[in-house]
ZATOR-620578 format. One record per residue: x, y, z of N, C-alpha, C, O in turn. Coordinates in steps of 0.1 Angstrom, whole numbers, plus 5000, padded with zeros to 4 digits. Last residue first. Layout:
BEGIN
XYZXYZXYZXYZ ...
REM end
This chain:
BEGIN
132718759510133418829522135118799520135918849528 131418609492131818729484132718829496133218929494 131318329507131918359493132118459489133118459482 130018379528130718369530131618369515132718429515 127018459512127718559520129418509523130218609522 126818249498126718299488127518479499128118579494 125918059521127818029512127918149503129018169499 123718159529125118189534126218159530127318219533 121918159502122218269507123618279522124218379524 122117839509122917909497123018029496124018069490 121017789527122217759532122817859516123817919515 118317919522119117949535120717929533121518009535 117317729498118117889501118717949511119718019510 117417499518118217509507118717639504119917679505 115017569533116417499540117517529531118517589535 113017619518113917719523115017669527116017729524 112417319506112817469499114017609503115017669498 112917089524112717169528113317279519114417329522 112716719522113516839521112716959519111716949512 111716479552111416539538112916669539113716699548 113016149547112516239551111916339545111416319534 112615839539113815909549113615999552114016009564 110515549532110615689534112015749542112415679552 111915289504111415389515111615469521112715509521 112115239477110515379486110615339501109615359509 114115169472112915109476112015099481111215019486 115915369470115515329460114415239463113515239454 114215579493115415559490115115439473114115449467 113315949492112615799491113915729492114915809491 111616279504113016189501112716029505112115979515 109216479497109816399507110916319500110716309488 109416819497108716729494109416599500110216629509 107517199503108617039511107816909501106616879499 107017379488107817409495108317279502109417269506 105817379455105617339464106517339476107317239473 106017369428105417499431104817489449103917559454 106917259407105717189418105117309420104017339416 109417349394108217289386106517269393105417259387 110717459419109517549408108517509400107417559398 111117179427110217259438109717419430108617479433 113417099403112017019409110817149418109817189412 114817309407114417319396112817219399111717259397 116017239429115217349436114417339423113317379424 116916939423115916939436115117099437114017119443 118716999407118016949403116716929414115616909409 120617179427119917199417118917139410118017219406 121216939447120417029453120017079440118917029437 120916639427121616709435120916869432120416909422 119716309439119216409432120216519443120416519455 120316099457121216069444120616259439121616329436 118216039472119516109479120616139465121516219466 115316229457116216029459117516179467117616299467 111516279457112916309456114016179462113816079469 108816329438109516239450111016259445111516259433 106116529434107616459431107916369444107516349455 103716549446103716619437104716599430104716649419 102616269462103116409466103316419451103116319444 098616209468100116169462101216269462100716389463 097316249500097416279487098916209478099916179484 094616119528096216119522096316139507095516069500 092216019532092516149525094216229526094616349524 091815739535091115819529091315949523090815989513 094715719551094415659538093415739528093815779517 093615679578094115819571094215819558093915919552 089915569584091915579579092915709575092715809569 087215619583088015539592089615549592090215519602 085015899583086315819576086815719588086815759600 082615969598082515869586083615839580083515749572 083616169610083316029612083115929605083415809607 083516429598084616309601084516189598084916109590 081616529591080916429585082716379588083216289580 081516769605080716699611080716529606080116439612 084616939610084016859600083116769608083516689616 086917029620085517079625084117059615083117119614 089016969607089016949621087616989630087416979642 089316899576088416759587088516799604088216719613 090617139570089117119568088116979577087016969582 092617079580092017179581090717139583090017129593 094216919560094016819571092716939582092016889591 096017039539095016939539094116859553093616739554 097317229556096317269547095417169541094217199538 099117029568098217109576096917179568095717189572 099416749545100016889550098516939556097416909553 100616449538099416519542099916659549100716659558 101516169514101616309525100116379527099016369521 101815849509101416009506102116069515103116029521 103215569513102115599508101915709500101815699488 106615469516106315579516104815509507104915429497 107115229540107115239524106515349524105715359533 107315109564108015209564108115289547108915379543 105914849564107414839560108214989558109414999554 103214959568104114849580105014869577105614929586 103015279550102915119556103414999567104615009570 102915629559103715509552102615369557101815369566 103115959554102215839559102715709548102915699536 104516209569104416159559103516019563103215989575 103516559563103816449574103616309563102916299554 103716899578103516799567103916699572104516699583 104217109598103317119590103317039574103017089562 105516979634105916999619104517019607103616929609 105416969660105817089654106017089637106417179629 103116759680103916739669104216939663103317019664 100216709693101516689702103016699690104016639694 098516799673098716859682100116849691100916929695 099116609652099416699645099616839661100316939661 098616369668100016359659100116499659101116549664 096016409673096916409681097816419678098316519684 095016349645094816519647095516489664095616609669 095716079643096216229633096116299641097116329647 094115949658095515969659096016059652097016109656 091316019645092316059653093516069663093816149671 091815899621091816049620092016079634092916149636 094015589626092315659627092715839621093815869617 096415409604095815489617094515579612094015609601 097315339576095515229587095315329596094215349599 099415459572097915439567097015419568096015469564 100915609604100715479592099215519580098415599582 103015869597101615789604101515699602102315669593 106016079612105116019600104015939606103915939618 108116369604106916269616106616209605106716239593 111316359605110316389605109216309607109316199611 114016419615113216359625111916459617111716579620 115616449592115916339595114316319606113716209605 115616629561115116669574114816479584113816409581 118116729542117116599548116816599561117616579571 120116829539119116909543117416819543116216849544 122716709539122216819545121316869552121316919563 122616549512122316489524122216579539121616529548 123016739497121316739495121516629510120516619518 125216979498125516799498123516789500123016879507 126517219477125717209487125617059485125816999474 128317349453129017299466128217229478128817189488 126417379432126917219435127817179446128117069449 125717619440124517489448125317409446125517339456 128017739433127817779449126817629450127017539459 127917659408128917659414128717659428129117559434 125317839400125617709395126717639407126217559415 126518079400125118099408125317869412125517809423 128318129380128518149398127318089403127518049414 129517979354128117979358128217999375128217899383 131717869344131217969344130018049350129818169349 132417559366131917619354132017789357132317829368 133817339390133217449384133117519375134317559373 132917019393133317069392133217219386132517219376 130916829398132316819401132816899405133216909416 128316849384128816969390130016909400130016959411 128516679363128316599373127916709389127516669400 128816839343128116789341127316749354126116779356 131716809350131116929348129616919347129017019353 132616569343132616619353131616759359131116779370 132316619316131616469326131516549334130416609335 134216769303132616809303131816699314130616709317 136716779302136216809316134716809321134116839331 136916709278137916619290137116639301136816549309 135916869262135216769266135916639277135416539281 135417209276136317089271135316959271134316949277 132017329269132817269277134017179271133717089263 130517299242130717449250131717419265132217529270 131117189215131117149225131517289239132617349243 131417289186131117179188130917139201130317039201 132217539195130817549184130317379181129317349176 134317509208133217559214132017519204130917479209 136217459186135817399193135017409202134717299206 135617739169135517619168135317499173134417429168 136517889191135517939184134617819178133417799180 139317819186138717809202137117799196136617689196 140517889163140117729165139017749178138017669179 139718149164139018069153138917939157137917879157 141718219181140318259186139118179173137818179175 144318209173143618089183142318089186141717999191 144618279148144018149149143418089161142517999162 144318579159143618489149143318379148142218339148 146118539174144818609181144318559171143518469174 148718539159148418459173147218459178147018389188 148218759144147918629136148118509151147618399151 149018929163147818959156147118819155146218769161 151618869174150018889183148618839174147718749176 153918889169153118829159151718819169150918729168 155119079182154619109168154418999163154718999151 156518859201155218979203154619079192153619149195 158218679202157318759186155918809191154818799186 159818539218159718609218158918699203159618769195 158618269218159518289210159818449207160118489196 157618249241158718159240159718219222160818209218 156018469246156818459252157818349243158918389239 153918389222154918549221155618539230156518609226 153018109234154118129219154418269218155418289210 151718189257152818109259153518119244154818129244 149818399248151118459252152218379256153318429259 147918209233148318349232150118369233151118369225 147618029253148217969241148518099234149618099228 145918159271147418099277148018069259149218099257 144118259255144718359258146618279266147718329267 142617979248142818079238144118159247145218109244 142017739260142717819265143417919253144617929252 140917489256140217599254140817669258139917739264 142717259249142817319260141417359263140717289270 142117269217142117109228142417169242142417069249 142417489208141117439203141117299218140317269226 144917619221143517689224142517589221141617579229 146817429203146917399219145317479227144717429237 146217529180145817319186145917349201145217299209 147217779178145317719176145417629180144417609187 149717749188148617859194147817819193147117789203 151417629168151117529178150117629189149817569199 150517789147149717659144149717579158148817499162 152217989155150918039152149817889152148617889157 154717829144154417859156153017919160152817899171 154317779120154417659129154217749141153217729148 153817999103153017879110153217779118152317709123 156318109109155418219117154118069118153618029128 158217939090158217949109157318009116157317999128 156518009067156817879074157617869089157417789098 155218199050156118219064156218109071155818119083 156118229017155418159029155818199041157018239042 157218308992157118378997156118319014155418409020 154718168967156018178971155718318987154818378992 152617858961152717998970154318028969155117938970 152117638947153217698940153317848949154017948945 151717408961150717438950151417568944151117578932 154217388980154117298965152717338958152617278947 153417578996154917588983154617518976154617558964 151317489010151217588998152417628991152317698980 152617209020151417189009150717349002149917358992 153917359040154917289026153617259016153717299004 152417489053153417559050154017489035154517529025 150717299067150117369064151117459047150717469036 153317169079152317089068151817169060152017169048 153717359101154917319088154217239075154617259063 151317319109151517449106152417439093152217469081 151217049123150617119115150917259101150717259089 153717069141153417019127152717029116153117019105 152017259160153317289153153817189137154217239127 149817129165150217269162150817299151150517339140 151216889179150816839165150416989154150616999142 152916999200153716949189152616919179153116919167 150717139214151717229209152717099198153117149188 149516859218148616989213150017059206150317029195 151316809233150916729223150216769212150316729200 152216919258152716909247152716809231153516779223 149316939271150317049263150916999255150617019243 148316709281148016719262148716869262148716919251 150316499301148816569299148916669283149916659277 150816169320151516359312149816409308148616359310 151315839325151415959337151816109325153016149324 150315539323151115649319150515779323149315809323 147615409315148515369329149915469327150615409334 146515439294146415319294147515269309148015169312 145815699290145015619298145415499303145015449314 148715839279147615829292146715739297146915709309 149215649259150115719262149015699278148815599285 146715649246147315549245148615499255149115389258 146615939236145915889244145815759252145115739262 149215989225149116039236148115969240148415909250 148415769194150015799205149215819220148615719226 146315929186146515769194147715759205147815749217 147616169182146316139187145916009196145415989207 149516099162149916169174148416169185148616159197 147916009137148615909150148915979162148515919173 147716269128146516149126146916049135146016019142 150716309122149316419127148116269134148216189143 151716109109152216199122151316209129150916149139 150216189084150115989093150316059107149416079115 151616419078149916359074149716269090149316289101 153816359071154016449084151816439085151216459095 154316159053154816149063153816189076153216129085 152816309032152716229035152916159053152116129061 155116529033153916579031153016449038152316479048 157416369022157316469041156016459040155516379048 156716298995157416199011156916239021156216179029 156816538984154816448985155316328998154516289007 159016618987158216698989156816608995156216609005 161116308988160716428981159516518986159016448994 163016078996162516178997162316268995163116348999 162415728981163215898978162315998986161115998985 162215539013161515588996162715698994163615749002 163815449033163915389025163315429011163615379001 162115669056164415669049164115559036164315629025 160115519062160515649054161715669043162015679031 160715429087161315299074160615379061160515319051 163315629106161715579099161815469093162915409092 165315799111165015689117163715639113162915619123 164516019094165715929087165915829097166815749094 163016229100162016099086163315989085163215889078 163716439105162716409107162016229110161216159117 165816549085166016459100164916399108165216319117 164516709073164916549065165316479076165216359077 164416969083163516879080163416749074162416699071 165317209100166017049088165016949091164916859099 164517479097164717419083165517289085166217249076 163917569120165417569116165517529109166617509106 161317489124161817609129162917649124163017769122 161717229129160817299118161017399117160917419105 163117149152163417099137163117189124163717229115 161317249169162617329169163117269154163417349145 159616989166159617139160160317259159160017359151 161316819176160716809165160316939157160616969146 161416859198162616899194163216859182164316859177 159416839213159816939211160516969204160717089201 158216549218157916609210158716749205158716769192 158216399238157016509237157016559227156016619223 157816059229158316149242157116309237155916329235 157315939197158515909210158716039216159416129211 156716039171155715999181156415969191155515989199 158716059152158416139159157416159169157216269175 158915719147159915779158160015929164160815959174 156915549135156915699132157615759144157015849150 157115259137156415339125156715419124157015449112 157815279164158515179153158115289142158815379139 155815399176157315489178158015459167158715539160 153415199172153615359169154615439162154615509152 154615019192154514989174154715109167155615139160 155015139213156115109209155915089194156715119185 151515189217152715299215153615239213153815299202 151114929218150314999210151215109205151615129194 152314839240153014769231152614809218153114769208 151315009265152714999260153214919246154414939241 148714869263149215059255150515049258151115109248 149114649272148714639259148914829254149114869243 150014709297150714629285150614629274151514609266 148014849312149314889309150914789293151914799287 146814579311145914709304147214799299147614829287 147814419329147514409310146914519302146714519290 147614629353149014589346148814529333149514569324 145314609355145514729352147114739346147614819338 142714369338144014439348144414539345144014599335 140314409315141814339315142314389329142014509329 138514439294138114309308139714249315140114139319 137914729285138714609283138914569296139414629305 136915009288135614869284136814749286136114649288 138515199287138415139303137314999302136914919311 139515159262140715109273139815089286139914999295 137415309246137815139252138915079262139014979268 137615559263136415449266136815249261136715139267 139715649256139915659268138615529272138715439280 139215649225140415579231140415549246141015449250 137515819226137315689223138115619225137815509228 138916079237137415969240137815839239138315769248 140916059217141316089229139916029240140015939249 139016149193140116049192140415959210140115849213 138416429203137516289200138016159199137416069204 140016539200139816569216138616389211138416279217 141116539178142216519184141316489197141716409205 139216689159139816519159140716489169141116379166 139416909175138016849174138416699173138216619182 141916989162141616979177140616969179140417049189 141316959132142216939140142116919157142316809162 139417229134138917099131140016989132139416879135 141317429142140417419151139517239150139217169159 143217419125144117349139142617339145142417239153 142117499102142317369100143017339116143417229117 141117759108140117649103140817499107140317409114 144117879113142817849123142017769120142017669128 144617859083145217789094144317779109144017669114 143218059072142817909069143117859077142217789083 143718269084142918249088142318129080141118099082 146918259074146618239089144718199096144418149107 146718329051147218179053146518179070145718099075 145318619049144618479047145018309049144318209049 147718779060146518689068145818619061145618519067 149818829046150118649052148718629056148318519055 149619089052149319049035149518909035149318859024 151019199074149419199069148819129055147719119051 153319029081153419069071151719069069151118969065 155719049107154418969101154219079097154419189103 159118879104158418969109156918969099156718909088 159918499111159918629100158818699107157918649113 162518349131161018389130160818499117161718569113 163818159158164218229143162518229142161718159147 163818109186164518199182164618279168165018399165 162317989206162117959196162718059192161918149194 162017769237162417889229163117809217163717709214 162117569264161217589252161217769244160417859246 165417439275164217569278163017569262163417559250 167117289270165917209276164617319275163417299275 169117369259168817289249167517269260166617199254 170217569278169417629268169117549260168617599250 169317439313170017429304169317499289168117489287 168317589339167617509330168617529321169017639320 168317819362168617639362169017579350170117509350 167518049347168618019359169117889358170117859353 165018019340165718049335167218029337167917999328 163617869362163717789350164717879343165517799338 163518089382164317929383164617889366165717889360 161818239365163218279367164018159374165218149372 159418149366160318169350161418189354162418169346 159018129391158917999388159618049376160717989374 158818399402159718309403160118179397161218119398 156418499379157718539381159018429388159918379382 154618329398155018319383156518349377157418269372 154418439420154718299421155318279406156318219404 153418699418155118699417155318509417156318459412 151018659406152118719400153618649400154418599393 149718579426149918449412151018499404151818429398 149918749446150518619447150818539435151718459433 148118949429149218969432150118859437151218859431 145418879430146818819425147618859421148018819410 142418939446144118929446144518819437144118699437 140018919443140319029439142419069445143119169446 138018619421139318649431139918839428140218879417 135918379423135918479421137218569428137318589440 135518139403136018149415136218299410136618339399 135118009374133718009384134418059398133718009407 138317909371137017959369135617939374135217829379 140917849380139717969385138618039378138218159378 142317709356142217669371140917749381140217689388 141617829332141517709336141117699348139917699352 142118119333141318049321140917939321140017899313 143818139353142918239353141618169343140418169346 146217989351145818019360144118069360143418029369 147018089322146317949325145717939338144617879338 147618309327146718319323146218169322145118139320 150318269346148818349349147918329342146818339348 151518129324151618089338150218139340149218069338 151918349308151018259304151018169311150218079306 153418519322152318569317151518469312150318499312 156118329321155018389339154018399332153218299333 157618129309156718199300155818289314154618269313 159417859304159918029312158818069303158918059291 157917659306157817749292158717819295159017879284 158217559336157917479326158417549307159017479298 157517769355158817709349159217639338160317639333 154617819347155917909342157717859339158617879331 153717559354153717659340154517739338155317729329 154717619384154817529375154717549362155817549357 153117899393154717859389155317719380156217709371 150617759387151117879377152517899377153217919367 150117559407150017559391150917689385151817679377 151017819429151617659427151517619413152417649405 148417919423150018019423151117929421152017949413 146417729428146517839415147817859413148417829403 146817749461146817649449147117699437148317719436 146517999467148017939468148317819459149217779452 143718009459144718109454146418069455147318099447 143117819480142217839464143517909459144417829454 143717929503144517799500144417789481145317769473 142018149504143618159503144018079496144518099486 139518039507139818119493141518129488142118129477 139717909529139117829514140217919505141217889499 142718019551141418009542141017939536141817849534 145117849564144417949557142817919553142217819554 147017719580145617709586145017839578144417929584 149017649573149117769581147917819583147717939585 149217389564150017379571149717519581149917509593 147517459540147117389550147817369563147217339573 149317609526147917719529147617619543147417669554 151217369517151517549523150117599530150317609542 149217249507149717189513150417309522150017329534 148517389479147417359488148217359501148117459507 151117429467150517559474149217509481148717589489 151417139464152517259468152217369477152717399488 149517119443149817029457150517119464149817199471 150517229424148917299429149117179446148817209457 152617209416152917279420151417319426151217429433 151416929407152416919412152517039422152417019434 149916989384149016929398149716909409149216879419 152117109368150717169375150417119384150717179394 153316849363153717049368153117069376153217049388 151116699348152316709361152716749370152716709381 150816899326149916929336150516819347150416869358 153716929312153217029323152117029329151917109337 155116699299155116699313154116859319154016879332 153016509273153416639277153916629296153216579305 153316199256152416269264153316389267154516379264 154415949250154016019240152516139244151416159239 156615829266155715809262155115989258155416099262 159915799266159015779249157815779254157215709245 161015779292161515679287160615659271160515559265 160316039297161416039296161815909292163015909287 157515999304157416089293159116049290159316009278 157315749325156215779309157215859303158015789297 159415919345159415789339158615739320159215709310 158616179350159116119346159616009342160516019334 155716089360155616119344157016119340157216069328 156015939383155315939373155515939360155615849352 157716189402158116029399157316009386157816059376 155916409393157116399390157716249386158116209375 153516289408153516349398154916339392155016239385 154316279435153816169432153916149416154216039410 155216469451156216469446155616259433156316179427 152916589458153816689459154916589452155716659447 150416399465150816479452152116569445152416599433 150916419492151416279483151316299466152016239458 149216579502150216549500151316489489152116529481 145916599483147216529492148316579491148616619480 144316929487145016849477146116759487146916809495 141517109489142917019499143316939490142516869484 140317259479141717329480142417199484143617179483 137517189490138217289494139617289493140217299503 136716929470137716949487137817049493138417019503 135017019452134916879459135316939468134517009475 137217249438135117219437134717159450134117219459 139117219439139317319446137517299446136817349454 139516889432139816969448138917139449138117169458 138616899405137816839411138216869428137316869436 140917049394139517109391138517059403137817139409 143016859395143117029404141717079406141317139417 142016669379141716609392142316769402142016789414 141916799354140716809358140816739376139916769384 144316789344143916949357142716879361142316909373 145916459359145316599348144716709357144616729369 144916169381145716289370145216409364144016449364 144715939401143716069397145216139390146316149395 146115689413146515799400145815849398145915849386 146415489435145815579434146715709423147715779426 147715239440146715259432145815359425145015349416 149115279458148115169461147115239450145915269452 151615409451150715479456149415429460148515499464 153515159450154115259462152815399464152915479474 152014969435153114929449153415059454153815059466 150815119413150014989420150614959434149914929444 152715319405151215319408150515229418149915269428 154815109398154715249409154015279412154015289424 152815009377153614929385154614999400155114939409 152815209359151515159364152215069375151715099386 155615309349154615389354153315319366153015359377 156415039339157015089352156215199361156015209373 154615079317154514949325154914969342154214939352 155115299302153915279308154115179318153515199329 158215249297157715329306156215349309156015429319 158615009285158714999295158315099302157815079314 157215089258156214959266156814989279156015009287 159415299252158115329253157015259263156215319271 161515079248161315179261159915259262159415279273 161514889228162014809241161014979249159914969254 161114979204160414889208160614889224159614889231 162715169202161615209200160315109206159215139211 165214999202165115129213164015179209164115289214 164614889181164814799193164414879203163514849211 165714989157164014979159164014899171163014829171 168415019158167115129159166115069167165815089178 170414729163168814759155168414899159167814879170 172014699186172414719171171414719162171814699151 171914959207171114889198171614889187171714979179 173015139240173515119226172514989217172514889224 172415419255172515269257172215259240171715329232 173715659256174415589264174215459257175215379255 172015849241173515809236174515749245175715759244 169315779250169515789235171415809232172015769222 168815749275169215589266169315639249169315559239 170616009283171115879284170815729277171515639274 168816189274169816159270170416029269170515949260 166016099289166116099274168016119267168316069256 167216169312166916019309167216009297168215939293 167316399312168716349314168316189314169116099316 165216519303166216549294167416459297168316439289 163916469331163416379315164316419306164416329297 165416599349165316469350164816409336165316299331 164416859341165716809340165816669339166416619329 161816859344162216869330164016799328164516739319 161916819373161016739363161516779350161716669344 163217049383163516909387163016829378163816739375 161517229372162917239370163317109371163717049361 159417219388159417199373160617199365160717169353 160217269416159917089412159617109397159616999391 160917509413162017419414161317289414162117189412 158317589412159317609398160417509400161017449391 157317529439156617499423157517509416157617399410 159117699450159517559451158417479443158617359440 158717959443160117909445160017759442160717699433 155417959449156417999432157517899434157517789429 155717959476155117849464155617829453156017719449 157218199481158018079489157017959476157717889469 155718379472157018379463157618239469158318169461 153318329482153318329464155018329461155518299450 153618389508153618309507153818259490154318149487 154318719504155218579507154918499509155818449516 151418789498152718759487154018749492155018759483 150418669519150418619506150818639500151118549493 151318879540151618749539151218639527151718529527 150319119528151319069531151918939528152718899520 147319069531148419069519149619039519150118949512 147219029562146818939557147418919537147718809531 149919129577148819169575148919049567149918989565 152818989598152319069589150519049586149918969593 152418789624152618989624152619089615152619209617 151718589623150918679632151818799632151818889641 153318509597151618509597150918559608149818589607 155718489614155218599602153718589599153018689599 155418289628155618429634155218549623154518649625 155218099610154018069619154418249626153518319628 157918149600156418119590155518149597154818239593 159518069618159418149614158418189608157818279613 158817749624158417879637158317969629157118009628 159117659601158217659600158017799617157317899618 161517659600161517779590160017779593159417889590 162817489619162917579620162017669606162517789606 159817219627161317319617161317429620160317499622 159117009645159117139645160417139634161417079633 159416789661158616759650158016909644156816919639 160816729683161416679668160416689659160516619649 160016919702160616999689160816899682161016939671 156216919703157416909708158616959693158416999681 153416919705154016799694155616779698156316669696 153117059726152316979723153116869717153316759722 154517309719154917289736154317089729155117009729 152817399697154317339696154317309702154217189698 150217419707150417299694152017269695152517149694 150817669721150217589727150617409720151117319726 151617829701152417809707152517659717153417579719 149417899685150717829680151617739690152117629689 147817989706147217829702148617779691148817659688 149418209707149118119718148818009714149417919719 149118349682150218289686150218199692150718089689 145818399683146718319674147818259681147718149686 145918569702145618459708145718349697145718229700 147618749690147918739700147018609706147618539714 145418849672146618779665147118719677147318599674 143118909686143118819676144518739673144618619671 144319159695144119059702144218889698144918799702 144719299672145519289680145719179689146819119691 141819349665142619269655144219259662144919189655 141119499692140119359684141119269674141219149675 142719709683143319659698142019479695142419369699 141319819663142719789662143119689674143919599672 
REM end
């Protein structure tokens, strides 16, 4: 006690020390407070006030971001005036990628890493450290894209938003990997929460995304961050902006076969959707263009879009609240739709193209220099889906349909199959629409599409590069710990070497005046020859018929692999089973020699991350 006493007490001091140091203009008050509380509460403690102070101001930047895009989207929808429709479709879409990339280029130099996958690639890569400059980088951004028609979602935004947040907090008070790890998360997850008022599915995106391959026996912080973040949103948030869904029919065991078609069809649905989203993302980056013509040409891709099909403009929501409430002719009456009769095979049609474009839309939307991420895109094509699903069995003559249970059930499977987030897509539609009796058929589809999408691709495929790359973390613990290891490490820098031409006995001096038991033997140019280990070199030390070799050349061997700086630690220990051989040497691309790597060196350091990891 008087050990952990001390501890804290020589904390303070080096607090104290850093203040006297930097002085007060560069002191807050809330920060002394913070820095006192961290040396006098316990270590829980203090995380779950730090999860409520994250929460707080994660949800209040998702509050701030939703507001701001509702009050854009107001404004040029009943402020600014067009004596054509089709003008305001044309004109703001193009402008908000363009403005997007052109804030990009002048006030972040360029620097837009986006999506979870760039949350994914900190807490892998960086330890947690997420810039700064994330905290409010995101927001600017997307509101602009999403609030002036681009055809993307604000919550991974949120997210990377509220994951800055809680990095930034943890860094400030000199936490942990694992803490900061966790403050991160808690930041995402109030974001989500604010975003849906939905906490529970805050957490469980937290849990199903952000932390995986991370092993954590607190969250209690993710909790209450969650909690706070739904209850700003609840508080704040105007009831036309909150994502709730109010009318619903009670579920009816005798509906499940619609529901387990419907899975079939959001899962192969969100197959086409994540592939689309590829190909789109590959030619945009194959095109020999700038980043501002690049931004020009998906701004003028999506305005055509919006022209065609005006429910492709922004996110989307308020399209399916449409669905939800039976007015479905509102849909279709800024279109050049309006001009056929509309009849049943009209919508049906219509809402077809939707689907099938919504794909382009968003990806067209993102890559091409525009700032959101596929929740709400997933949950709006879901949700159209479902209404699709819904009107093509009235018209084969089904009576008796539950056409708001699929729409909302439909935006669960697209959003689980293109996420993989079965369990967030779960409880984000029984929260928002309150129909926790619809669990069942919520658990159905999503676990059919997920099931689905898996059965084509065991990793998202947004994140499968990376993943790939070990970027970033998988399911796989053992996996996760090597890809945190750098192979430049464990390059043994002062290792010996010979020439080729040298005699045997300059060897056998080499090997007496020398501590190492392998060696490498190169050419004038430093070009890697062979190697020669102490086990090879034995037998010539009491060898009558030495003499007779002139070189070392003569009984230098080829090594068993050759390893590059490019090769990472996994593929290097998978090499050293194949061999069966404990050091081999490191080449650069033009052979030549740098050193050798060392088997054990490797386990060593991985049996210690593998101790500081589970402490």
């Amino acid at each position: 006690m008087k050990i952990h006493n001390k501890k804290k007490y020589l904390s303070f001091l080096k607090f104290k020390r850093d203040f006297q140091k930097y002085g007060l203009e560069k002191a807050r008050s809330y920060e002394l407070i913070l820095h006192w509380l961290n040396n006098r509460l316990s270590r829980n403690q203090f995380l779950v006030l730090s999860g409520i102070l994250v929460g707080c101001t994660a949800g209040l930047a998702g509050v701030i971001l939703k507001t701001l895009v509702h009050n854009i989207h107001y404004f040029i929808t009943n402020k600014v005036h067009f004596e054509y429709q089709i003008l305001f479709y044309i004109v703001f879409p193009f402008l908000g990628i363009v403005l997007t990339t052109m804030i990009v280029l002048t006030l972040f130099k360029g620097q837009d890493r986006k999506g979870i996958g760039a949350i994914l690639y900190e807490i892998a890569q960086n330890s947690s450290i997420v810039a700064s400059v994330k905290m409010y980088s995101q927001v600017i951004q997307s509101a602009i894209t999403v609030g002036l028609g681009g055809s993307a979602g604000l919550e991974s935004p949120i997210a990377v938003t509220g994951a800055a947040i809680g990095s930034n907090y943890a860094q400030t008070y000199r936490l942990s990997y694992k803490e900061r790890t966790l403050l991160l998360a808690a930041g995402a997850t109030a974001g989500i929460a604010s975003a849906f008022n939905a906490p529970i599915a805050g957490i469980m995106f937290a849990f199903e995304i952000l932390l995986t391959g991370v092993v954590f026996t607190d969250f209690i912080p993710l909790v209450v961050a969650a909690v706070c973040g739904s209850l700003l949103s609840r508080i704040l948030l105007q009831e036309d902006i909150l994502f709730r869904f109010y009318t619903r029919e009670a579920f009816n065991y005798k509906n499940l076969p619609y529901y387990l078609i419907l899975g079939l069809v959001t899962g192969l649905y969100a197959r086409y959707f994540v592939i689309i989203s590829q190909k789109v993302e590959h030619f945009i980056k194959g095109l020999q263009l700038s980043r501002m013509r690049k931004a020009m040409f998906g701004g003028a891709v999506l305005s055509f879009l919006c022209v065609l099909f005006p429910p492709l403009f922004g996110e989307g929501y308020d399209i399916v609240k449409a669905f939800t409430n039976g007015n479905t002719h509102s849909i279709i009456e800024n279109s050049f739709f309006r001009y056929f009769e509309i009849g049943e095979w009209t919508i049906i049609i219509f809402l077809v193209l939707v689907l099938l474009l919504k794909a382009f839309a968003t990806s067209f939307t993102i890559f091409s220099g525009g700032n959101g991420g596929n929740f709400a895109p997933s949950l709006f094509a879901g949700g159209t889906l479902g209404y699709l699903f819904a009107l093509v069995c009235q018209h084969i003559g089904f009576t008796d349909v539950p056409v708001t249970n699929l729409v909302l059930v439909g935006m669960a499977g697209a959003m689980s199959g293109v996420l993989y987030a079965p369990l967030t897509a779960i409880f984000l539609i029984a929260e928002s629409s309150f129909g926790y009796d619809l669990f069942i058929p919520l658990m159905i589809v999503s676990i059919i599409s997920y099931l689905i999408a898996k059965w084509f691709s065991t990793i998202s495929p947004e994140l499968k590069s990376l993943a790939d790359e070990g970027k970033i973390f998988t399911n796989k613990h053992d996996k996760n710990l090597l890809f945190a290891l750098r192979t430049e490490d464990f390059i043994d820098q002062y290792s010996q070497i010979i020439n080729e031409n040298a005699s045997i006995t300059e060897l056998f001096e080499l090997v007496k005046s020398g501590n190492k038991n392998i060696y490498a033997i190169v050419d004038e140019n430093k070009k890697l020859k062979g190697i020669l280990t102490l086990d090879d070199i034995r037998p010539y030390l009491f060898n009558q018929e030495m003499d007779s070799l002139q070189t070392v050349s003569q009984i230098m061997k080829t090594p068993p692999a050759i390893l590059h700086r490019e090769n990472k630690p996994l593929d290097i220990l998978q090499t050293f089973d194949d061999t069966g051989v404990w050091n081999l040497p490191v080449v650069s691309a033009s052979n030549d020699f740098i050193g050798f790597i060392s088997k054990s060196s490797i386990l060593m350091s991985y049996r210690q991350l593998l101790k500081e990891y589970s402490d």
